[in-house]
N, C-alpha and C positions, 0 to 999 in steps of 0.2 A: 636175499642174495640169489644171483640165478645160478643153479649149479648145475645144470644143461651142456650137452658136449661142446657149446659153444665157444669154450676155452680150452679145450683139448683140441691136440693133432696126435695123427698116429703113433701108437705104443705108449701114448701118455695117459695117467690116469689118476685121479683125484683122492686124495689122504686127510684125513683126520689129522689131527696137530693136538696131541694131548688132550685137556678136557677143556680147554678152551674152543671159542664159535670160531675156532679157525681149521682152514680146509687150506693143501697145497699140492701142487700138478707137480708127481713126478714119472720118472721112466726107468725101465731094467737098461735104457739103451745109454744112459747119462750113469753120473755119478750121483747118487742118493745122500741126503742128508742122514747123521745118526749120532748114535750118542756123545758125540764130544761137542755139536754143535748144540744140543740140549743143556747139557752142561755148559757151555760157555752162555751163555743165554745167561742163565740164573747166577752166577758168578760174576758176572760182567759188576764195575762201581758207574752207573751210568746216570745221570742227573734227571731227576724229577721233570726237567723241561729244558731246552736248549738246541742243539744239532750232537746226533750221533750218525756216525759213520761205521759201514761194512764191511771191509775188506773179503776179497774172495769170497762173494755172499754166495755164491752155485745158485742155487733156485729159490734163493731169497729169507730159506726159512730163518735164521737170526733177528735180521729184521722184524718179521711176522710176530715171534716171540718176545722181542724188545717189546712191544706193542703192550703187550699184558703187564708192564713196568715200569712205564713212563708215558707222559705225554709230550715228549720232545718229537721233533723233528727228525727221522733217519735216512739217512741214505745207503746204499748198496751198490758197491761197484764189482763189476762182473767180466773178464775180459774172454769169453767163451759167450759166441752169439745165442748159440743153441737155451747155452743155460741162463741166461741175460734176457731171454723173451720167455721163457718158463715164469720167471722170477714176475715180470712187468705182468703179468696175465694171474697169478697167483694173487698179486696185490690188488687188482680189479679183480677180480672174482671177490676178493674179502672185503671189497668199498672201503680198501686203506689209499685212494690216492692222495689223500689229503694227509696223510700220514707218515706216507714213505713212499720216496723214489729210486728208483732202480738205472742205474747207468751200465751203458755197457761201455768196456772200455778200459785202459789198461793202468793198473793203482800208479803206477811209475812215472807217470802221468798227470794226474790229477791235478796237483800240486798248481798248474799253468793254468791250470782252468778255473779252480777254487779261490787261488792264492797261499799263503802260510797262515799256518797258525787257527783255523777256520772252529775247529771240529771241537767239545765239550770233552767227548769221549769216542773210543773208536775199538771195536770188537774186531779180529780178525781168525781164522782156521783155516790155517794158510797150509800150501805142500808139505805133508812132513818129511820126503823121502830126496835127498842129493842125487843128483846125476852122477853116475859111478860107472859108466860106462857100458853096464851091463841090457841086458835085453828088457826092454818095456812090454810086459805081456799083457797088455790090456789094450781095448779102444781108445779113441784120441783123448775124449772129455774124461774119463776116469787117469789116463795118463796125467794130464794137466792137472788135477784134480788132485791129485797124490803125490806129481815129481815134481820137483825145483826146474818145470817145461819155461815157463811162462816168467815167472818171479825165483829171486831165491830169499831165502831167509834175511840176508841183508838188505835185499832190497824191500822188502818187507818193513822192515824197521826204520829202514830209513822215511821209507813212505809214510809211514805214525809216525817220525819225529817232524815231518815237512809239515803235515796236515793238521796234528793234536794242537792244542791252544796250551800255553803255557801253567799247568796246572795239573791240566787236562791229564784222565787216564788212558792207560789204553791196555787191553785184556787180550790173552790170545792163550788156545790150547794146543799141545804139542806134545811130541813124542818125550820122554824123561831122557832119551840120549841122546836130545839136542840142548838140555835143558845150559850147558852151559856156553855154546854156543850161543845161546839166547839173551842168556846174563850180560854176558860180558859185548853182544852187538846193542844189547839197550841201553848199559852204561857209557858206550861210545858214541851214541846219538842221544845221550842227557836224559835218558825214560829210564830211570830209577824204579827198580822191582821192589812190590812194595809188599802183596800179600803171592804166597806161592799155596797151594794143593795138591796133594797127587793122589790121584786115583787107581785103585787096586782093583781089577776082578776080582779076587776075593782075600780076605784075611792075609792066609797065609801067602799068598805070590805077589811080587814084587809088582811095582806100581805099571801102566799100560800107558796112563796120559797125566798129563802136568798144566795146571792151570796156574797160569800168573799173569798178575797185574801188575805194569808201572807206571809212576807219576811224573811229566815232562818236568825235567828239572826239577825235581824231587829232592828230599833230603838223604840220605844213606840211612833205612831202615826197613828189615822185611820182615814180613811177619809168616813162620812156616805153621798153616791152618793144620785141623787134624785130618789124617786121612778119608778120605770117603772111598766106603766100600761096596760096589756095585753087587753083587748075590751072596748071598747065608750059605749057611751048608746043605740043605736042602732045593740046591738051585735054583732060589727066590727072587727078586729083587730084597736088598734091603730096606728095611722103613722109610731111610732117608732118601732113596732113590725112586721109591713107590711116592712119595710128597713129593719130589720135583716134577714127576709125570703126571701124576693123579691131584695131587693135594691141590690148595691153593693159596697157601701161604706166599710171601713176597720175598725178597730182599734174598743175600745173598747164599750159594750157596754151602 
């Protein structure tokens, strides 16, 4: 793989991706991938072979990681250009075109293009934060990255129920005080919550992010997994947090 500036543009600069052979272009000047998109990675119920789908991929890394868990088909859709040609360059740089495609282009959308019902499974780490009127203190792509700019939550879901295939799962991570917002718009487009998680920085404080899964028209049945705790008392990674980085076991989190 040629790892040469030939895939970087300015302020862009080339990352390591766990301990797998995989390398990905980011920048301070974009929004950065980080541990919830790790997490959703390993978490995700995504089929041994078929089409998976990206939602809100930023700069692909989902994708990139799917890769180490199946040999399906994925897609990535991106509606920020900046971070939609990071993504497409990320994926040549790692010789996955044969792997994975990158669209830029807006999820709300798709649907016309794809058709219904298309997708196996479908991962998304979408905005977690509602437009409330207040002041956006960030750059444009961290804006959009973070706020309900571009998408909101329902539209969101409604997009995974256009796109999933009837069976089909679809996984996304999210704030814990959207969680029932979240519930209650996926039982309204038929993606029945199937397994939930939350995630704690540590023991004692209340959880930070919420992973769940549901099944397109699914039966009524959820299964709430055990907590996963990101650092010890000694400000360490946990065991099980140092395996989903370092280790290389498979399957879910």
């Amino acid at each position: 793989m040629n790892m040469d500036n030939c895939f970087l543009e300015p302020s862009e600069r080339i990352d390591d991706l766990l301990t797998h052979d995989l390398h990905i272009i980011q920048s301070d000047e974009v929004f950065s991938f980080s541990m919830d998109a790790v997490l959703l990675a390993r978490f995700a119920g995504i089929p041994p072979k078929g089409r998976i789908l990206d939602l809100c991929t930023g700069n692909g890394v989902i994708p990139l990681l799917l890769t180490t868990r199946t040999k399906a088909h994925i897609e990535g859709i991106e509606i920020q250009p900046r971070l939609a040609g990071m993504a497409k360059r990320s994926v040549n740089m790692n010789d996955m075109q044969e792997r994975i495609m990158i669209r830029e282009g807006d999820l709300r959308e798709l649907y016309k293009e794809t058709g219904y019902g298309v997708y196996d499974a479908i991962t998304v780490n979408p905005p977690y934060m509602p437009l409330n009127g207040s002041d956006i203190k960030l750059n444009q792509h961290q804006a959009i990255a973070r706020h309900e700019i571009s998408c909101t939550l329902e539209e969101v879901i409604e997009a995974c129920y256009r796109l999933v295939k009837p069976g089909g799962k679809i996984s996304m991570v999210h704030k814990p005080q959207r969680l029932g917002d979240i519930m209650a718009l996926m039982r309204q487009y038929r993606l029945e919550p199937k397994r939930l998680r939350f995630v704690h920085p540590r023991a004692h404080l209340e959880a930070n992010m919420v992973l769940i899964e549901a099944a397109r028209d699914g039966k009524p049945e959820v299964r709430l997994l055990p907590p996963l705790i990101v650092y010890n008392e000694h400000n360490q990674y946990c065991p099980e947090i140092m395996e989903i980085y370092y280790g290389s076991k498979e399957g879910e989190v």
